[in-house]
Wavefront OBJ file of the C-alpha trace (Angstrom):
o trace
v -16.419 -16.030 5.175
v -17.225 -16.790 8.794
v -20.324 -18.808 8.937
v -19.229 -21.519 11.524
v -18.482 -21.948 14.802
v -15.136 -23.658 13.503
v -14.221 -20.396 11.517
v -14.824 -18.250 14.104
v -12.304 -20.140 16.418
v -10.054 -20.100 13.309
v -9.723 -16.272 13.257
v -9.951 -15.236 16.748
v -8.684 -18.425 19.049
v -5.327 -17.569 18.849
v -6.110 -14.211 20.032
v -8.998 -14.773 22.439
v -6.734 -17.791 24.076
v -9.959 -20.323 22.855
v -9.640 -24.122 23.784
v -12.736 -27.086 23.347
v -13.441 -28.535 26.642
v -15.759 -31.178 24.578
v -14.160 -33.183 21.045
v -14.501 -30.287 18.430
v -17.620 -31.633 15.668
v -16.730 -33.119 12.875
v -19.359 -31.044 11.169
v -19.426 -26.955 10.443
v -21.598 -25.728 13.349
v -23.099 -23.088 11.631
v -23.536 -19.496 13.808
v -26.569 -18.176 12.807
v -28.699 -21.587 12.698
v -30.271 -23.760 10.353
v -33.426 -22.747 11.958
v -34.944 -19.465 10.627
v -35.664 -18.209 14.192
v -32.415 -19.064 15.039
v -31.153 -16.256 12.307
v -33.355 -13.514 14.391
v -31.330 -14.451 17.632
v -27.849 -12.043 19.243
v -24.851 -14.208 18.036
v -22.799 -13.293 21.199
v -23.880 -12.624 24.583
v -23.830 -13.479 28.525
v -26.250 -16.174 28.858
v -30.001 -15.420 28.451
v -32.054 -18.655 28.389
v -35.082 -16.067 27.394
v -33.756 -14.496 24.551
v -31.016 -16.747 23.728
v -27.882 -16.240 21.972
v -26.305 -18.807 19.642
v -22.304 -18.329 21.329
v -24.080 -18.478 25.121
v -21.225 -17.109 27.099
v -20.594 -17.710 30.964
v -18.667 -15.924 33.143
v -18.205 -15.751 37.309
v -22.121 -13.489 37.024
v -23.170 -16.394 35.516
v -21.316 -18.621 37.551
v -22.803 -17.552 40.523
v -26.290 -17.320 39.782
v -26.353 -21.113 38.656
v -24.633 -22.120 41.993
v -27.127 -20.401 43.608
v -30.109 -22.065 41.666
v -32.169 -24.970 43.969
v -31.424 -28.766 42.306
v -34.735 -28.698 40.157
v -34.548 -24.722 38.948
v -31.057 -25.613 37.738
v -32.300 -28.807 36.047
v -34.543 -26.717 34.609
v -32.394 -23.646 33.370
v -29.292 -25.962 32.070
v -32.057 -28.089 30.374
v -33.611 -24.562 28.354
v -30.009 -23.836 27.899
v -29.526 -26.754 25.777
v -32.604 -27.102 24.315
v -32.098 -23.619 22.512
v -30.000 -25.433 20.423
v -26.715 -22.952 20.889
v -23.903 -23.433 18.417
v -21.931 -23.813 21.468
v -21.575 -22.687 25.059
v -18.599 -20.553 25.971
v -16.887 -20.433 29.361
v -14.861 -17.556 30.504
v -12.274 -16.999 33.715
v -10.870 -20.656 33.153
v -14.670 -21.969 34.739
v -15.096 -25.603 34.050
v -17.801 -26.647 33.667
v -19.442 -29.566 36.379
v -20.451 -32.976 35.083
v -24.682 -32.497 34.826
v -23.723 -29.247 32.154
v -20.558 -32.158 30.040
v -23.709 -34.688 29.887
v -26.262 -32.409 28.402
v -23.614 -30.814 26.172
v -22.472 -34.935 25.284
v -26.748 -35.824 24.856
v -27.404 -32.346 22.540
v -23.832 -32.127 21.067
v -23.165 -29.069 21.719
v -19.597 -27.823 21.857
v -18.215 -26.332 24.805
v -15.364 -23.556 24.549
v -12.897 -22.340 27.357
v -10.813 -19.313 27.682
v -8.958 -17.580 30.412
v -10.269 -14.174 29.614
v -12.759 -12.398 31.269
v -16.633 -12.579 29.841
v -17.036 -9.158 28.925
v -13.897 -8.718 27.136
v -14.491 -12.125 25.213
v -18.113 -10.468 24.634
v -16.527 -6.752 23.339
v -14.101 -8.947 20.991
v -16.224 -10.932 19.231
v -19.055 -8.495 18.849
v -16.407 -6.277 16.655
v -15.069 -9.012 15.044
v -18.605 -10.224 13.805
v -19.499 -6.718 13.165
v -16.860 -6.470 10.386
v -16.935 -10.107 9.420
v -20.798 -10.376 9.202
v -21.274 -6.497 8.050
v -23.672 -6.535 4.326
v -21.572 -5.436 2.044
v -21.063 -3.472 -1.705
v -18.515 -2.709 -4.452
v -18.981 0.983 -5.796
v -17.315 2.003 -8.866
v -14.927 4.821 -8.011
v -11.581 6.041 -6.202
v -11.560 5.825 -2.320
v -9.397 7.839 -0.690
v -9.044 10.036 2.444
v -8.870 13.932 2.440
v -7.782 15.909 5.683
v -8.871 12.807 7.759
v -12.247 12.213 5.956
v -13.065 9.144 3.968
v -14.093 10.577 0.102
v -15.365 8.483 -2.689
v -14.732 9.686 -6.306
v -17.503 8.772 -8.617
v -17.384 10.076 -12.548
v -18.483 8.262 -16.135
v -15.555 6.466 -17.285
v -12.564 9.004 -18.388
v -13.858 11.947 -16.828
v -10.701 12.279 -14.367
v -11.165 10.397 -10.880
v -7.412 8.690 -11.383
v -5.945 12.063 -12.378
v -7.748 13.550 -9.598
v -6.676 11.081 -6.909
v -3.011 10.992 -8.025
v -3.311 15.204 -7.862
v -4.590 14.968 -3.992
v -1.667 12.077 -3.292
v 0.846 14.056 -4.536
v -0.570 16.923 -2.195
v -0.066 14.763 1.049
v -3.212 12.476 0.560
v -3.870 8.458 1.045
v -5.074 6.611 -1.270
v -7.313 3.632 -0.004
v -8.933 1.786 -3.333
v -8.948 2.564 -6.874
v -11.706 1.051 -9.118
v -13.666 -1.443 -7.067
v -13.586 -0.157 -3.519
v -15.588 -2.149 -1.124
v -18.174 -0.814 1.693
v -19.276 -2.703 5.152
v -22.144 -1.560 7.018
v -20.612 -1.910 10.322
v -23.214 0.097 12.603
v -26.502 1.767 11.537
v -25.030 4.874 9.534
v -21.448 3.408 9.215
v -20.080 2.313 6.239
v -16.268 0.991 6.395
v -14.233 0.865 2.946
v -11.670 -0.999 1.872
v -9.935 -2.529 -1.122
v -9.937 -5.551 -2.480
v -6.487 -7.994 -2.001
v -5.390 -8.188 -5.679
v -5.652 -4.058 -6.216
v -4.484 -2.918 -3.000
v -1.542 -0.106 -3.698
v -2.413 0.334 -6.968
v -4.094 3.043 -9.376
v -4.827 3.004 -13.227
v -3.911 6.430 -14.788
v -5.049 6.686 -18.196
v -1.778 6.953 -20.372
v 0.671 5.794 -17.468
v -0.735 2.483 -16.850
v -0.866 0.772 -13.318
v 1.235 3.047 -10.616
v 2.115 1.244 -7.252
v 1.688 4.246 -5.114
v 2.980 2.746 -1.850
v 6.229 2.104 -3.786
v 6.493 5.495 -5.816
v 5.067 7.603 -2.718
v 5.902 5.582 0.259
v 3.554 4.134 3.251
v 2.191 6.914 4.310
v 0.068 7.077 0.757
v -1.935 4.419 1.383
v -3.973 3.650 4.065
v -6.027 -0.458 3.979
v -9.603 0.844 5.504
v -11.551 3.928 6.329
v -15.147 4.974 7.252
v -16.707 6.661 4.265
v -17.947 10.546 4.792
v -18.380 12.035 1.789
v -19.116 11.363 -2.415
v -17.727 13.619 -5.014
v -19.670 13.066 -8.343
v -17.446 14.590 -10.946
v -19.618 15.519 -13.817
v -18.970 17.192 -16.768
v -22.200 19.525 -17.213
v -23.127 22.237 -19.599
v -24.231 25.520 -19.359
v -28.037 25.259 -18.837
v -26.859 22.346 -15.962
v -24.238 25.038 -14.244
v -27.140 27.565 -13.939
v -29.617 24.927 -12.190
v -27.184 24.903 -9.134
v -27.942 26.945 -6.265
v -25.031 29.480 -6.120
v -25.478 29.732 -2.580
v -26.028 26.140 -0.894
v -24.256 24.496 -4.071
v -25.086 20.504 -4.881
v -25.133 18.980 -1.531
v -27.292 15.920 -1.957
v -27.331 12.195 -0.567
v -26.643 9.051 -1.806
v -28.267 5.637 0.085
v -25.922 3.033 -0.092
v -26.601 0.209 2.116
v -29.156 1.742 3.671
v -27.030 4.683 4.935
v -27.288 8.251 3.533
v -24.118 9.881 2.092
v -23.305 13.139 1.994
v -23.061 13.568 -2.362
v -21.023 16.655 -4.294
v -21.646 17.210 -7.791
v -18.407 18.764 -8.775
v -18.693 20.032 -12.463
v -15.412 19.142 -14.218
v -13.854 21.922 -17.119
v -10.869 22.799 -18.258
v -8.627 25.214 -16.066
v -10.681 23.710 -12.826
v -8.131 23.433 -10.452
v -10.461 19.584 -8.688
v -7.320 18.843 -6.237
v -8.067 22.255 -4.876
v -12.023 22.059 -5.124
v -12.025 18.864 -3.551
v -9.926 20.168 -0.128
v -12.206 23.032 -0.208
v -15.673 20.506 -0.396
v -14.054 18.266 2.511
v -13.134 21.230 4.889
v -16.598 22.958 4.095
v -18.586 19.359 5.029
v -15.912 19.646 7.911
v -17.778 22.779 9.003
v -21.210 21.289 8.308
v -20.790 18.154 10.611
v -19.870 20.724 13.211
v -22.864 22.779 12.576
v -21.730 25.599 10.731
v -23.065 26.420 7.183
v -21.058 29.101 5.262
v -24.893 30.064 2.894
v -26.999 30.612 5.854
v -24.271 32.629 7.627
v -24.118 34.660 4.581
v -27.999 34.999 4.126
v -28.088 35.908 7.978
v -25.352 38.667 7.180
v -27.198 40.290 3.791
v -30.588 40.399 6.023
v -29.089 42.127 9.092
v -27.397 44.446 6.732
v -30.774 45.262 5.026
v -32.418 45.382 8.265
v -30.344 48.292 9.666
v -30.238 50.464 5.651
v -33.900 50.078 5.557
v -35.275 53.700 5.922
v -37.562 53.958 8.949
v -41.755 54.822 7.731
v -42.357 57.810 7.678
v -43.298 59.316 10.697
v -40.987 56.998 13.074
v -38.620 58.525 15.116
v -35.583 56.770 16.277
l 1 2 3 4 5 6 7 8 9 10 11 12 13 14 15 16 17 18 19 20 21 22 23 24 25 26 27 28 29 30 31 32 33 34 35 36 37 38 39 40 41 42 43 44 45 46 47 48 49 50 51 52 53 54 55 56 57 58 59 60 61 62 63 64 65 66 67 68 69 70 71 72 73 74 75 76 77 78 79 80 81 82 83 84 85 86 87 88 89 90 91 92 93 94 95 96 97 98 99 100 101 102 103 104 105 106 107 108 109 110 111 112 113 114 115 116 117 118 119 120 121 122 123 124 125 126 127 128 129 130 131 132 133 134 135 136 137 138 139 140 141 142 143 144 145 146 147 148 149 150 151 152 153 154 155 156 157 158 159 160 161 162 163 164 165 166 167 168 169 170 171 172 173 174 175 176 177 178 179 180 181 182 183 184 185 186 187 188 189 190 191 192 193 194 195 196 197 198 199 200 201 202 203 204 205 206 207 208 209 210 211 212 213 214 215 216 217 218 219 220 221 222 223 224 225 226 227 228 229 230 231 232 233 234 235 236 237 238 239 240 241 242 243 244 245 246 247 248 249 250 251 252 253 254 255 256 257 258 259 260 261 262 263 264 265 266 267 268 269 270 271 272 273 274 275 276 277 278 279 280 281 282 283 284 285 286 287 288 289 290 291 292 293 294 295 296 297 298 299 300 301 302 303 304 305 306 307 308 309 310 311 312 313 314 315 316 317 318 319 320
């Protein structure tokens, strides 16, 4: 979990080239605050002493607006700096920093990071990194796995098929991402990234066969470690009076709200003889067509009413 300034460093220093130009703190600094305001505040950004940012990053901009800054208005703007209370002060392009910014950072203890990369791209990386990191999270009961490039989760009562099913696309050229307990990030506003957890990545449970390692029956190219999640297919196994209550022409399409984002659902009835490998390719190329603004029913409805349009008899006494 990264909740400190001291795990952040941890995972991306290496990367990011990240050095302390002050002692590092003996104690977690944590990155969104102590401070409830402080948990309303932009974690990463170029510095703002208006809206400030708990990882208050300076680069040559930056650089050059406080050299140009009078003796009192820099006081002034170094002292509101500090006195935000940042969980440290980051500088970028190998800038040191001069010996009034060391003694407020020494007076506030406030860490102070260096790295030779440029501010924007230190900015770009660790917005993405705390996007996934930080990202709300869920566990949904079901098989993950992508489908012509698409990102479909297989929900179903227990035993109704969604192993079977998934092995039955693999073995068609599919990639199998999590069985059982996939997990879903919110990463952006209607993004939700999946994944599987460490201790069942590769595997599947298939009633009757046990646990199959699929990357070592199938190869690498089976499984695939994360993937942004399109569509649900809700296998269900309904009866007659429930196969008539679907529209025959727009089918089941519903949504789903998980994490706050709306998914795309399927309710796929499950019998016997239903070829669902074949079904399910068919529901991913048809949302396929959707996304891209093309919707097989209303084509169809559009073709029946021109067609009725030009056999309707004209009223009598019209002449063509």
């Amino acid at each position: 979990m990264i909740d400190s300034l001291q795990a952040l460093i941890a995972q991306t220093g290496p990367q990011l080239k990240l050095r302390w130009l002050t002692p590092e703190p003996d104690a977690l600094r944590p990155l969104r605050g102590e401070n409830p305001q402080h948990a309303r505040r932009s974690l990463i950004g170029s510095l703002n002493c208006i809206h400030p940012n708990r990882l208050q990053i300076i680069g040559h901009p930056e650089q050059v607006y406080l050299a140009g800054l009078g003796s009192t208005a820099f006081a002034e703007t170094i002292d509101r700096l500090f006195a935000d209370c940042p969980a440290a002060v980051l500088f970028a392009d190998d800038i040191q920093p001069d010996a009034t910014i060391r003694d407020y950072a020494e007076r506030t203890q406030t860490p102070l990071l260096g790295s030779p990369l440029g501010d924007q791209e230190l900015i770009n990386h660790l917005r993405y990194f705390l996007a996934h990191a930080l990202a709300e999270r869920k566990t949904v009961h079901g098989v993950f796995i992508e489908v012509l490039g698409m990102g479909v989760l297989l929900i179903g009562d227990p035993a109704v098929g969604k192993s079977e099913l998934a092995l039955d696309l693999i073995t068609r050229g599919h990639r199998l991402i999590a069985d059982d307990a996939p997990r879903f990030a919110r990463i952006a506003p209607e993004t939700l990234d999946g994944t599987c957890p460490e201790t069942l990545r590769d595997f599947l449970e298939v009633r009757g066969l046990g646990i199959l390692n699929i990357r070592a029956m199938f190869g690498e190219g089976a499984v695939l470690r994360t993937k942004t999640l399109n569509l649900i297919i809700d296998l269900q196994p309904l009866d007659r009076q429930q196969l008539d209550s679907i529209d025959r022409l727009t089918g089941s399409l519903t949504a789903t709200n998980i994490l706050g984002v709306a998914v795309p659902k399927i309710i796929m009835p499950v019998a016997p003889g239903r070829n669902l490998a074949i079904l399910v390719e068919a529901a991913v190329r048809h949302q396929i067509l959707r996304i891209r603004g093309y919707d097989a029913g209303v084509d169809f409805i559009d073709r029946q009413a021109r067609a009725i349009s030009i056999d309707r008899p004209d009223p009598p006494g019209v002449r063509r």
